[in-house]
N, C-alpha and C positions, 0 to 999 in steps of 0.2 A: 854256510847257513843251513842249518835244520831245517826239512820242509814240514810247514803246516798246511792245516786243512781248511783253513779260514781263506776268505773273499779276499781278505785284507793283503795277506801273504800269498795267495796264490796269486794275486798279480805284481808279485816283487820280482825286480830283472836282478843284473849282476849287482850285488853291492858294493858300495866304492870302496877305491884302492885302498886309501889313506887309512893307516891304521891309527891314528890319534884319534882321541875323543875328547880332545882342549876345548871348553868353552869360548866362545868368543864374540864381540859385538860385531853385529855391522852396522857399518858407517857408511855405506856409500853412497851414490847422488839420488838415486833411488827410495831410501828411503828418509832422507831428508836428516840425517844427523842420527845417532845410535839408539842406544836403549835409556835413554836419560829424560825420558817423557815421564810429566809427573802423573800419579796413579790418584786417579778420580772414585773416590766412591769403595765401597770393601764389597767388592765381585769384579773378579776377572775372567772373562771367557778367553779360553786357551786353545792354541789352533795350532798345531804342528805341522809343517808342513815338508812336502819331501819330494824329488825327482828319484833319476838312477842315481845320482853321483852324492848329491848331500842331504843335508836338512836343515828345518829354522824353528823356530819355537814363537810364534809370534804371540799376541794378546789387546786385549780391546775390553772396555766396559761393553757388558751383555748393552746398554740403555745406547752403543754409541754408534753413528754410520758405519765410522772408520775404523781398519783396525790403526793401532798405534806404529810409532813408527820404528820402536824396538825392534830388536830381535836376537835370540840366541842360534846360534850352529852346533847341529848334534851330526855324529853319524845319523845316514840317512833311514836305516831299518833299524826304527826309532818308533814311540809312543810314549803317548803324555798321557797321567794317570793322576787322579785328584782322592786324598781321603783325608777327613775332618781338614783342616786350615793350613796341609801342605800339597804342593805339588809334585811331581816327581816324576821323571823322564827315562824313562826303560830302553838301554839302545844293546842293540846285539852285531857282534862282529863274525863273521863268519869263521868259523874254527875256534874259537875264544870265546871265554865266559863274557857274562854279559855286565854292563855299567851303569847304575843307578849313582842320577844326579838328584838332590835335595833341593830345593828350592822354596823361601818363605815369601808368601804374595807380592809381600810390601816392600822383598830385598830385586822382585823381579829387574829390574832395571838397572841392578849390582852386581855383574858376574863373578867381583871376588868375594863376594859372599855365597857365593853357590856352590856346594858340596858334592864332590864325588869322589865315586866308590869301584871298583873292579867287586864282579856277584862270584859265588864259586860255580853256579851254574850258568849254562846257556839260555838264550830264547825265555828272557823275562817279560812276561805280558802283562800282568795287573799289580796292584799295590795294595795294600789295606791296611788300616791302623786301630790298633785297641790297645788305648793308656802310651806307655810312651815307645812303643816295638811294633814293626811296622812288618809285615807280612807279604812275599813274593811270590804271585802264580809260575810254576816255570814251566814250559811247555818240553816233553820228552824228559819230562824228570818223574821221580819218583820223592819226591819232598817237595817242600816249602822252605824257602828263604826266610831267614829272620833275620831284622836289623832295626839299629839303635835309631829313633829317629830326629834325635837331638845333633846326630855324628854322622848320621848317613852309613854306618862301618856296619858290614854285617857281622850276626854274633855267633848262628845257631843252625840248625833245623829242625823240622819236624815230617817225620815221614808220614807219606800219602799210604794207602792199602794198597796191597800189590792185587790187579784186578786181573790180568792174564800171565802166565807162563813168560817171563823175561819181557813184559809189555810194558813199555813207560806206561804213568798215568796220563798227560797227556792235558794237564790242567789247561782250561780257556779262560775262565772265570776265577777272580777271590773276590768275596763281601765280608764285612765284619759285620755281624749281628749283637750284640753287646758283647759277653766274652765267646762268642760262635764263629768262628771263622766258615764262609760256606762254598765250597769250591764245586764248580761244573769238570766232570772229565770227560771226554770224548774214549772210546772205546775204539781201539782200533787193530787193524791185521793189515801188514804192509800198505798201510796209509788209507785202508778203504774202513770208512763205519760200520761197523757188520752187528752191530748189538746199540741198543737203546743206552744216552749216555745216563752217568751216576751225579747223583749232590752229594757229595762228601760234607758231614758237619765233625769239626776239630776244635774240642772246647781248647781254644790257646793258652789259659794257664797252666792246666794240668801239662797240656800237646799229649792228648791222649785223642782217638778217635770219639768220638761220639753214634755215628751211624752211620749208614750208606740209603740214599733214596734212589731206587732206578725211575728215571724221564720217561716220561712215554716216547717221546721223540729222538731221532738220531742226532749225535754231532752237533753239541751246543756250542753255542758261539758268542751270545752276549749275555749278559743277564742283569736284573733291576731289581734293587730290593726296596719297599716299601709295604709299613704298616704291616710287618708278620709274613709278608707274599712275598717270595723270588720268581722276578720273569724273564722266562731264558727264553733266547732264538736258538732255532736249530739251523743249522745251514743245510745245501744242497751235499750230496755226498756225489765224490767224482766218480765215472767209470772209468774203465779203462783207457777210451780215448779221449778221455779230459771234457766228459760230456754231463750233462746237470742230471742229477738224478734226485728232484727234491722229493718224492712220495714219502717220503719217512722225515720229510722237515716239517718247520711252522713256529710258532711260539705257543707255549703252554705257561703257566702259574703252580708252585708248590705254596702250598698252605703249610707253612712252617711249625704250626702246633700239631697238624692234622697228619701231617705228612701226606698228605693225598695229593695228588699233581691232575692238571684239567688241561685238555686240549685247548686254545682261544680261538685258535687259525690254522689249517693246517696249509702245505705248501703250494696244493692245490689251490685251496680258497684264495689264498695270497697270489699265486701266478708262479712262483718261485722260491726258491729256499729262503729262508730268512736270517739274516745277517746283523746289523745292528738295531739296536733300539733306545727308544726313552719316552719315558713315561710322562703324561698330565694327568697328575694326581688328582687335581682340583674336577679335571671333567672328567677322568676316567678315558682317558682314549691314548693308547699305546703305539707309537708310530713305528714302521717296521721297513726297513728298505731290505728289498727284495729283489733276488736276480734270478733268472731262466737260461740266460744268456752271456757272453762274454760283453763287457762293454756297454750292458743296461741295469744298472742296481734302481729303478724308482722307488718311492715309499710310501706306503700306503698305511690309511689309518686303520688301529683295528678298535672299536667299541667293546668296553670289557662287560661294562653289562646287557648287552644284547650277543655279544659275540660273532656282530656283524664284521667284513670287511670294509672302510665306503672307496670311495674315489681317489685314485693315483692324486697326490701333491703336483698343485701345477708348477711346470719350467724348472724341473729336477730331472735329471737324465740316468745319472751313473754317479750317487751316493754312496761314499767311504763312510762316515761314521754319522752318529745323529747326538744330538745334546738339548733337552729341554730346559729354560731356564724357566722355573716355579716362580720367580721373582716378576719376572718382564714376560710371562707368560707368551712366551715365542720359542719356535724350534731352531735350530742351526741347524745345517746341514754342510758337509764338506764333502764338499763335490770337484769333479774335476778341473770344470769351468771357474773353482772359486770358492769363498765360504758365502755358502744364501744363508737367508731368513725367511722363516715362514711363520705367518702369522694368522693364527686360527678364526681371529675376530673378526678379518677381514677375506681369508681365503687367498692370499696373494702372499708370492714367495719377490724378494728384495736380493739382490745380492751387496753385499758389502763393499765401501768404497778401500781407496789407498790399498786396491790389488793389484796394480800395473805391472808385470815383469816377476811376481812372486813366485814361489814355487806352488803346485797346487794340491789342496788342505789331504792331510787323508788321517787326521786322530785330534776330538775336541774333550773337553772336560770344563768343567765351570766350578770356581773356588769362591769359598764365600767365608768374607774374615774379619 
C-alpha cells in the first residue's frame, strides 16, 4: 500500500490477506437476511465501513433510524465515492492497481448487477463524472483515470503537470465543474508538505490543462464545490516523529471565476489540522473535523460569513468522514463508535440504530436519483 498523508490513511494497519475483490452479500443472523431490503424513496446515504481485515458497504434512507440490513464486502482500504446518480467504490490492494466497482442506486441490493473493473493505477480516491466518462483522482500518480460509465472499463488518461523533479502529483481531490474537472495536489518531498498545495483546472474535453491555482494552505485533503467556490481542508502535516504540525492547515475557498483563494479557518482557530468537510449551503456553515492529536478528530462549525469558529459538535469524539444531507438538513458523521447524526435545529447528535456488531463507518456519500 502507498503511503498517504491523509488522517484517513494514516491510520490504516496491515491490509488484509485475501487478494479477491468478489462482491458479495451478507446474510448472516446479524443482519437479519441480505441485501434484498426494498429501497424507499430516491436518496441513499452510503456508509462504508471497514476494520484491519475487511469491509462492507452498507446504506439507509438519509430520513431513516436504521441503517438497512444489506450489505456488500469490498476489500477493506476501500472508499465510497458519489457523482451525478452513480456510486462507486475505490479499493486498493497493496502492490496492485486499484478496482472500481459501479454501482446504480436502485440496483444497490443486486450484486450481479454491480460492475467491476481492475484501474491501471494505484491508490484511487475520488471519482467524478461529466456526460457519460467518469474521471479518477489517483494519489502518487501523475494522471487521471478515465472511464466508460455505462461499463465501468477504463478507457484513457489524462496527464496531471509535472509539479517537482520526479514528484507524483499526489492528487487528494477531483470535482467536475460543468466541462472543468478541478483536482487539489498536495506537494510533497519524502512524504512531508513543504510548499502550499495547487487546484489544478483540466478542461476534459479537450484534456488539455487549463491552469494551476496555488492554496494558501498546506496538504489539502477534502474539498466541496458549490455555487462557483471550491472548499478545501488542509490537514496537519507530519514531523518527523509522527507529530501534528497543523500551522500551515485550515480550510480556505477559491472563487472559481476570480481565482482568488481566502483563508475561512486556520488550524489554529480550528484546534487542529483539518480533515473532512461538508457544507450547509442553505445556512452557510461548513463543518470541519479536526485533529491535534492521535485518536481525537471532533468537528467543529465554521460560519462562512463571519468567519467565526463556534462550539465542538456534542458526543463526537474521533470523526472519519462527514456528509451533509441538503434534503433532511442534517449531518452524518462516521465515527468510530458508529454512524451519528447531527442535527442543527436541535443541537443534538443521535447515533443510528441496527449497528450491533458492524464494522465501524470510516467513508459516507449521499446519492440522489
Amino acid at each position: 500500500m502507498t503511503q498517504r498523508t491523509s488522517l484517513a490513511t494514516f491510520r490504516r494497519s496491515i491490509p488484509a490477506l485475501a487478494l479477491s475483490l468478489a462482491l458479495f452479500a451478507c446474510s448472516d443472523d446479524k443482519n437479519n437476511g441480505g441485501n434484498n431490503d426494498k429501497i424507499e424513496g430516491n436518496s441513499l446515504l452510503l456508509n462504508f465501513t471497514r476494520n484491519r481485515d475487511t469491509g462492507e458497504l452498507r446504506w439507509m434512507h438519509p430520513d431513516s433510524a436504521n441503517l438497512s440490513n444489506g450489505a456488500l464486502a469490498f476489500e477493506q482500504d476501500s472508499r465510497v465515492s458519489v457523482a451525478k446518480e452513480n456510486i462507486f467504490v475505490l479499493s486498493n490492494l497493496t502492490g496492485a492497481p486499484g478496482t472500481l466497482a459501479c454501482i446504480l442506486p436502485q440496483d444497490i441490493g443486486d450484486e450481479s448487477k454491480i460492475m467491476q473493473n481492475t484501474l491501471t493505477g494505484a491508490n484511487p480516491y475520488e471519482a467524478a463524472v461529466i456526460g457519460s466518462k467518469g474521471y479518477i483522482a489517483l494519489y502518487e500518480k501523475n494522471y487521471v483515470e478515465v472511464f466508460n460509465v455505462s461499463t465501468c472499463a477504463p478507457s484513457e488518461k489524462i496527464d496531471l503537470p509535472t509539479l517537482e523533479e520526479d514528484a507524483p502529483a499526489n492528487a487528494s481531490t477531483i470535482k467536475a465543474s460543468g466541462d472543468t474537472l478541478l483536482l487539489t495536489l498536495q506537494r510533497l518531498e519524502n512524504w512531508a508538505a513543504t510548499k502550499p498545495g495547487l487546484l489544478v483546472r483540466i478542461n476534459a474535453k479537450t484534456k488539455t490543462l487549463i491552469d494551476t491555482i496555488q492554496l494558501k494552505l498546506y496538504n489539502p485533503s477534502a474539498s466541496v464545490l458549490s455555487n462557483g467556490k471550491l472548499y478545501v481542508s488542509a490537514q496537519s502535516r507530519y514531523n518527523a516523529d509522527y507529530s501534528y504540525d497543523y500551522t500551515k492547515s485550515g480550510v480556505e475557498v477559491v472563487d472559481l471565476k476570480t481565482k482568488n483563494s481566502e483563508v475561512l479557518a486556520t488550524g489554529e482557530q480550528l484546534g487542529g489540522g483539518a480533515y473532512s468537510i461538508a457544507l450547509d449551503e442553505a445556512n452557510q456553515i461548513l463543518y470541519v473535523s479536526t485533529s491535534a492529536s492521535w485518536g481525537s478528530s471532533p468537528v467543529k462549525p465554521v460560519n462562512l460569513a463571519t468567519k467565526s469558529v463556534g462550539n465542538t459538535l456534542p458526543d463526537i469524539l474521533d470523526a472519519s468522514d462527514l456528509i451533509f444531507d441538503k434534503e433532511g438538513k442534517k449531518l452524518f458523521v462516521a465515527e468510530k463508535s458508529g454512524l451519528k447524526v447531527y442535527n442543527p435545529a436541535t443541537k443534538k447528535t443521535t447515533t443510528i440504530g441496527n449497528q450491533d456488531e458492524l464494522l465501524p463507518p470510516s467513508s459516507l456519500a449521499i446519492v440522489n436519483f
